[in-house]
C-alpha positions in Angstrom: 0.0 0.0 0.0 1.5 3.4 -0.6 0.2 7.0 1.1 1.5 9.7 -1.2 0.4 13.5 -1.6 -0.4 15.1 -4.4 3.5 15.6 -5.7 4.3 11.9 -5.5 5.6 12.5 -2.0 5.4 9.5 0.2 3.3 9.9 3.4 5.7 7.6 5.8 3.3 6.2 8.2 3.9 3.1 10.7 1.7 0.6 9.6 2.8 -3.0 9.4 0.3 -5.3 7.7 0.7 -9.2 8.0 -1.2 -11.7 5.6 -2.3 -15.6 6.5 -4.0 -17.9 4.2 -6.1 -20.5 5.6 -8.7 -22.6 4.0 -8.9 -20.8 0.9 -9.9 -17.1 2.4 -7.0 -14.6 2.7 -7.0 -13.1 6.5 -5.3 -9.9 6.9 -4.5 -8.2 9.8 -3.8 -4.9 11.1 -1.6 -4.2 14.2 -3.6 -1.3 16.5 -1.0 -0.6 18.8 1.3 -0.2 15.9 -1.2 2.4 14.2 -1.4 4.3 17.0 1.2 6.9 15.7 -0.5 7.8 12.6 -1.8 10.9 11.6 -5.1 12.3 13.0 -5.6 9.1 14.7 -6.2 7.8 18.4 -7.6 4.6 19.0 -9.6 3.6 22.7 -9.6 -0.4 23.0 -12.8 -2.4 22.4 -14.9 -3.3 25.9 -16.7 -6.4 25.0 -19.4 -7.6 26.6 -19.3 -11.8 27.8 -21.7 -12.8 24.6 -20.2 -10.8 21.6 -18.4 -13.7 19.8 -14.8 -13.3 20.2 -12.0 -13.2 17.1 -11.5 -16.9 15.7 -8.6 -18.3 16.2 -6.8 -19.8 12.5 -6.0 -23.7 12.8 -2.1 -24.2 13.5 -2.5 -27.0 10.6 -4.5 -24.8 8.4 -1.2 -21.9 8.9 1.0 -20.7 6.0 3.6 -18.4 6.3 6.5 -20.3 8.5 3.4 -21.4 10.6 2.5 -17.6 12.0 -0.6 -17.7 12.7 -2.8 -14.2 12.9 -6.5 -13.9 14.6 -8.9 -11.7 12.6 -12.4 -10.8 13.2 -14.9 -11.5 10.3 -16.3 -8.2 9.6 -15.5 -5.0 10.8 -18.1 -2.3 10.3 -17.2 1.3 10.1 -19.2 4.3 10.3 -18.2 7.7 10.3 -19.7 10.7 12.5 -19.3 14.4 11.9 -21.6 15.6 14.8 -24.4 12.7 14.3 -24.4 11.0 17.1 -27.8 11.3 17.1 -28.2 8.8 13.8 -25.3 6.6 15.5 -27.6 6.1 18.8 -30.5 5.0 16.6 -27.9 3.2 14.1 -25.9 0.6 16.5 -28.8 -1.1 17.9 -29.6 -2.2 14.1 -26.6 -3.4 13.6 -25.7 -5.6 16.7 -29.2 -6.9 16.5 -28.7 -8.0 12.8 -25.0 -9.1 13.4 -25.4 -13.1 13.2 -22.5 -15.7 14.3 -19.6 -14.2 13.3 -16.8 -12.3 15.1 -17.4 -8.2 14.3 -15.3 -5.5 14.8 -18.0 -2.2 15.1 -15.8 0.7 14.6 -17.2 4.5 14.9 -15.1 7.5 13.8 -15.3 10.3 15.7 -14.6 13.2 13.0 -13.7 15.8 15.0 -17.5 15.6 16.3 -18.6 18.2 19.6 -21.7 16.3 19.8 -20.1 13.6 22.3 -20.1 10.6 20.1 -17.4 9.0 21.8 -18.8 9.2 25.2 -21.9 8.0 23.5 -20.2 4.8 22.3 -18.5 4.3 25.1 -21.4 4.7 27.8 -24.3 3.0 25.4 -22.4 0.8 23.1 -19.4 -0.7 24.6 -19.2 -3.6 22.0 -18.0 -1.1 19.5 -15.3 0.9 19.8 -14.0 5.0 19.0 -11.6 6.1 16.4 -10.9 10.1 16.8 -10.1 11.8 13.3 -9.3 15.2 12.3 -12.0 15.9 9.6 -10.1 16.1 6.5 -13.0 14.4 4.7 -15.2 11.3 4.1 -12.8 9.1 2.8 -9.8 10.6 5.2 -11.8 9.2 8.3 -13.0 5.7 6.9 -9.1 5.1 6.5 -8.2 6.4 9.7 -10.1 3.6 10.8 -9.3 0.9 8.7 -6.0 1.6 9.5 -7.0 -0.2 13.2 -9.2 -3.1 11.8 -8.0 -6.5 11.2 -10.9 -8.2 9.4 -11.4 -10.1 6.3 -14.3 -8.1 5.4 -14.9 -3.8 6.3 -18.5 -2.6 5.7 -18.4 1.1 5.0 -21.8 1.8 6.3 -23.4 5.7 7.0 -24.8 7.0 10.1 -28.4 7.8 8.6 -29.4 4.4 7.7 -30.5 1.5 9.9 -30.3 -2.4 9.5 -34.2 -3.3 8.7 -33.9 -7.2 7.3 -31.2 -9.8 6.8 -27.9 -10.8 9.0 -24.2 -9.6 8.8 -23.3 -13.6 9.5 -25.6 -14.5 6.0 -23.7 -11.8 3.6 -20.1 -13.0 5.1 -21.2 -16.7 4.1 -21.9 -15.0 0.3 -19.1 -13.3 -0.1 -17.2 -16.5 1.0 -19.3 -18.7 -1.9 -17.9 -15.5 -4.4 -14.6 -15.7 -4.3 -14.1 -13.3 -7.6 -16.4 -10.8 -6.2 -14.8 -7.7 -4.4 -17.3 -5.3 -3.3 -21.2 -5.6 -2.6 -24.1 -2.7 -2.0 -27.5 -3.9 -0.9 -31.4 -3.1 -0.8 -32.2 0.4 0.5 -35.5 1.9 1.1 -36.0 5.8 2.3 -37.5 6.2 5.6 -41.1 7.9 4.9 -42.7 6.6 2.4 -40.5 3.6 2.1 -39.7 4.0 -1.5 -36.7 2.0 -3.2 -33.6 3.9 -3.1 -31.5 3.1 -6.8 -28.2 2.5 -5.3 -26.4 0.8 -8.0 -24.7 2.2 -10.7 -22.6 2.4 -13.9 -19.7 4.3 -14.7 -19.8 8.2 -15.7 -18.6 9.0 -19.2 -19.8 11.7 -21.6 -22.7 10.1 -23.0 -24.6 9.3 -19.7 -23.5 12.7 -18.2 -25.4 14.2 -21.1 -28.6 11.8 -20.5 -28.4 12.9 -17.2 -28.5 16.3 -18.2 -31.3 15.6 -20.7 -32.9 14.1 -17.6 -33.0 11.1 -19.6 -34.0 9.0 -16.4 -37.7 9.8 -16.9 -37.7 8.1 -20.3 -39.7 4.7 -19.5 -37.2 2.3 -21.0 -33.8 4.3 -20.8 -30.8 2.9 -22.3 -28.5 1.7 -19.8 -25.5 4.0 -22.4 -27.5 6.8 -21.8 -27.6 7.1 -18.0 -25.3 5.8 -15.0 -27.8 4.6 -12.4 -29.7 1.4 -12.6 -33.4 2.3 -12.7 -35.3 -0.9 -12.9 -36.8 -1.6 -9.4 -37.1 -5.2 -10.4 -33.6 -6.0 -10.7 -33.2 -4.5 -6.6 -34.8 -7.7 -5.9 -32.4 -9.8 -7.7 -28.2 -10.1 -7.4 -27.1 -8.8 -10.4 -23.6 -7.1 -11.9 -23.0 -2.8 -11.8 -20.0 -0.9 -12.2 -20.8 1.0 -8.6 -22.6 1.0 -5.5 -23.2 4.3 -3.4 -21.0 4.5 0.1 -24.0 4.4 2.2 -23.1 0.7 2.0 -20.2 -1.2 0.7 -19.2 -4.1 1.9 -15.6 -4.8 0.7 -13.4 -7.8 0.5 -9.8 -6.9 2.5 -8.1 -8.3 -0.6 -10.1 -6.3 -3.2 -8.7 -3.2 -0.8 -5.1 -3.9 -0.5 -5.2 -4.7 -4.1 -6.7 -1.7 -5.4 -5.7 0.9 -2.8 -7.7 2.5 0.1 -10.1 5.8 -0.3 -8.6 8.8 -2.3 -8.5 11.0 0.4 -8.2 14.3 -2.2 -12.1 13.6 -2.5 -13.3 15.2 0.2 -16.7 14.2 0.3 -18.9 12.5 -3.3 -17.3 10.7 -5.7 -15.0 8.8 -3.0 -16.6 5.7 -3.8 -17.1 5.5 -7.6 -13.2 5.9 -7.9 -12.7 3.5 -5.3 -15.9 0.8 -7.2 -13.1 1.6 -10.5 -9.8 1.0 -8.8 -11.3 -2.2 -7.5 -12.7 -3.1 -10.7 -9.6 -2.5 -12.5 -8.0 -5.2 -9.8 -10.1 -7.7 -11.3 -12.8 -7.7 -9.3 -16.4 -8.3 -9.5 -19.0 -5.5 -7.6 -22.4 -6.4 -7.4 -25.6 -5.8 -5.6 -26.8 -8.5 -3.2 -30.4 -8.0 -2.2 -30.2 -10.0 1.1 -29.6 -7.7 3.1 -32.1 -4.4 3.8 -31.0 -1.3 5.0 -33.2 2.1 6.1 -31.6 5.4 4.5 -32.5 8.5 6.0 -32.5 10.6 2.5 -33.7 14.2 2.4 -33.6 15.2 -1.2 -34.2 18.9 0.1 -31.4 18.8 2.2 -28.9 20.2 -0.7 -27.2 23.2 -0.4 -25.2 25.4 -2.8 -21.7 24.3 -0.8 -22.8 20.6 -1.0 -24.1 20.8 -4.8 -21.0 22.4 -5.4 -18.8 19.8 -3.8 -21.0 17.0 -6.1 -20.0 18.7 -9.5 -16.0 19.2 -8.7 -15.5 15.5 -7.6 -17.0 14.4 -10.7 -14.2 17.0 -12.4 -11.5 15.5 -10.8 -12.9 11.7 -11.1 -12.8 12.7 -14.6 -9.5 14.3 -14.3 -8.0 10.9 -13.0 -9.5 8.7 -15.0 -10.8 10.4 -18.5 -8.2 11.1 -21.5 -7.8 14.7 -22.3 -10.7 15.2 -25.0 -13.2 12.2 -22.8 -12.4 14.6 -20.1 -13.2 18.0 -22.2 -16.6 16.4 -23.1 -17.8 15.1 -20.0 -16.9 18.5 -18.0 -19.1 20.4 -21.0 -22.2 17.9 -20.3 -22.1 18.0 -16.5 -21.8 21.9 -17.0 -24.2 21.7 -19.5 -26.5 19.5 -17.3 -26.3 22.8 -14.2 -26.7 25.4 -16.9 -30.0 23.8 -17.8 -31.4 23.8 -14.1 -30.2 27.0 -13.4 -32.7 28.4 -16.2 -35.6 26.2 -15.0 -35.4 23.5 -11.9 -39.5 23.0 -11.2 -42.1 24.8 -9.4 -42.3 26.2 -6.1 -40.2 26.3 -3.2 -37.6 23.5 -4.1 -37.5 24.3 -7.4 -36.2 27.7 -6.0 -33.4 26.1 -4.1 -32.3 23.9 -7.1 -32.1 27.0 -9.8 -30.2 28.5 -6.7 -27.9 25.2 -5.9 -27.4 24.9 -10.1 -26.2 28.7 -10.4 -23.2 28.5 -7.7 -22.0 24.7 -9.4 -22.2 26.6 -12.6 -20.0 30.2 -10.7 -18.1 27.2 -9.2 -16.6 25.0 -11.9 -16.2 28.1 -14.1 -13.7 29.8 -11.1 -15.7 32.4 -9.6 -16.7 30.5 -6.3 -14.1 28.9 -4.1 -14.1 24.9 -4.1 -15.8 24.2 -0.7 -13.6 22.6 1.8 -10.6 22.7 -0.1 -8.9 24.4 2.8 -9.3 21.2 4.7 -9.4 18.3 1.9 -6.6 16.0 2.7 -4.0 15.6 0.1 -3.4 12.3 0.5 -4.4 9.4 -1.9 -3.5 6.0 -1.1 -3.2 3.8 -3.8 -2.3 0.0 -4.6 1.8 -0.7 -4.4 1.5 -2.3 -7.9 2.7 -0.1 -10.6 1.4 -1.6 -13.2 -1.9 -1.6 -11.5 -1.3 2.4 -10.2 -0.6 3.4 -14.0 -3.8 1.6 -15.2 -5.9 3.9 -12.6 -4.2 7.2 -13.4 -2.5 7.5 -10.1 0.8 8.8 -10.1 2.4 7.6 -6.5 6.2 7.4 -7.0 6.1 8.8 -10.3 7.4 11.8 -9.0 5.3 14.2 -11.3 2.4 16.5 -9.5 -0.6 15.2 -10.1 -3.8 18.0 -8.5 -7.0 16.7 -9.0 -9.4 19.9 -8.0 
């Protein structure tokens, strides 16, 4: 794995990773007390209570590796909180209750919260356990925390949803029977009216950029070409194939991870997760959505802002800038601008079609210069990618290469 900032530096951090196969999985594991030292990070041990199901120990028979042996949980579950301790009380209920027979590691990052998440955790929820962060961003914090876990599965999972149907113990078993696949989203419904929520996804180019912007999503029978997400609510129900899942809920293989590098931590927030869906793909592995598992979201389509709308539209510039070719690039930057352009002339009727003109016009002042990029004052610089070369080049990252590589 290699940390580097934007110039190719490396970010020398004291992490020592150790790998044992056994019985066909790969188990990796994580030192804590080693990690300790790393940037932004703190870590306050696990209290357990007498029935959460303890790490499995590895066979000495089953051990490669000179015989070293390594215990690993099964799963460890992260979720991030930026002052929301008030979805993460509601949250970890869900998710011990749906946790199954496995051995879990429930991680919560406190991201610089003033809220008291950790004394929330720590009083209310003493199987999981508090990792403090300096919030340089969504994808900054979910490594901070990975950084402590030593499971052979990590569930990236949001503070604003809850665990309605299914077990933890069940989608370990599946990914288990999948060997080739790499990362997973599941079923999501909205809280309200309980509505699906279209989580799964294809990757952005030009041509779906400008569906989008044609709103080409209200066509009956889209074209899958001509838009990114998956719209058919009777394929939710089945497991089927996509390019990307949103980061509400990914479930990822430790393998598919340290083979395709951790979260791009230059993405502050949006966008995070379709670069990391690409960099896994490009691995060679298989995403898919597994309907198995339910999950509540709590999703306010009103809640955009300018700042946040803003945000959306310059990730997708620099997932483009990382991945596209120079004219790819050109076109899809002039579709998504065209897309804004379009709202900020007409958006709908009445009050919310007043805040989207309004949200549209500072994207469009924004990606054209005249509105700073928001939170690029505290937007880590750090991406860390996969230590192949071969496999860096074919992502567009540019770790070691010694050449500046700025994404915004």
């Amino acid at each position: 794995m290699v940390f580097t900032y934007d110039d190719g530096r490396p970010l020398r951090l004291r992490v020592s990773s150790h790998t044992q196969w056994s019985a066909g999985h790969a188990h990796a594991g994580r030192s804590r007390g080693r990690i300790a030292q790393a940037r932004g990070t703190s870590v306050r041990p696990p209290k357990r209570r007498a029935n959460f199901t303890a790490p499995v120990a590895v066979a000495p028979e089953d051990c490669g590796l000179a015989g070293r042996c390594y215990d690993v949980h099964d799963l460890a579950i992260i979720t991030v909180s930026t002052n929301e301790s008030h979805w993460i009380e509601a949250l970890l209920p869900t998710v011990f209750d749906h946790m199954g027979d496995i051995s879990a590691d429930v991680v919560v990052v406190d991201n610089d919260s003033r809220d008291g998440t950790a004394e929330l955790v720590a009083n209310e929820f003493p199987e999981a356990r508090t990792v403090w962060s300096a919030n340089h961003g969504f994808g900054h914090a979910n490594n901070r925390a990975l950084m402590t876990c030593d499971a052979r599965y990590v569930l990236f999972l949001n503070p604003d949803t809850e665990i309605m149907d299914g077990t933890f113990a069940d989608l370990v078993a599946l990914m288990d029977a999948r060997p080739t696949v790499g990362l997973v989203g599941c079923r999501q419904i909205i809280r309200g009216d309980g509505s699906l929520c279209r989580t799964a996804y294809y990757f952005p180019n030009a041509l779906r950029a400008l569906g989008d912007a044609l709103s080409a999503g209200r066509l009956r029978w889209r074209p899958r070409w001509l838009g990114e997400r998956e719209l058919d609510p009777r394929r939710y129900d089945q497991e089927f194939s996509c390019d990307w899942t949103t980061g509400s809920f990914m479930l990822v293989r430790r393998e598919a991870l340290e083979s395709a590098g951790w979260f791009d931590e230059r993405f502050f927030m949006y966008t995070e997760e379709t670069d990391l869906c690409r960099r896994v793909k490009t691995a060679g592995w298989e995403i898919r959505h597994l309907p198995q598992m339910t999950i509540m979201h709590y999703v306010t389509p009103t809640a955009i802002t300018p700042r946040v709308g803003s945000l959306y539209a310059v990730t997708r510039m620099m997932y483009a800038r990382k991945h596209f070719s120079p004219g790819h690039r050109a076109l899809f930057r002039g579709t998504v601008l065209l897309r804004y352009l379009l709202r900020a002339g007409y958006a709908g009727s009445g009050e919310l079609g007043c805040q989207r003109r309004e949200v549209s016009r500072a994207v469009v002042a924004t990606m054209l210069g005249r509105r700073p990029v928001p939170f690029a004052a505290i937007t880590s610089p750090v991406s860390v990618t996969t230590g192949d070369s071969e496999l860096r080049a074919a992502v567009g990252g540019s770790a070691g290469s010694g050449r500046r590589e700025v994404l915004r």
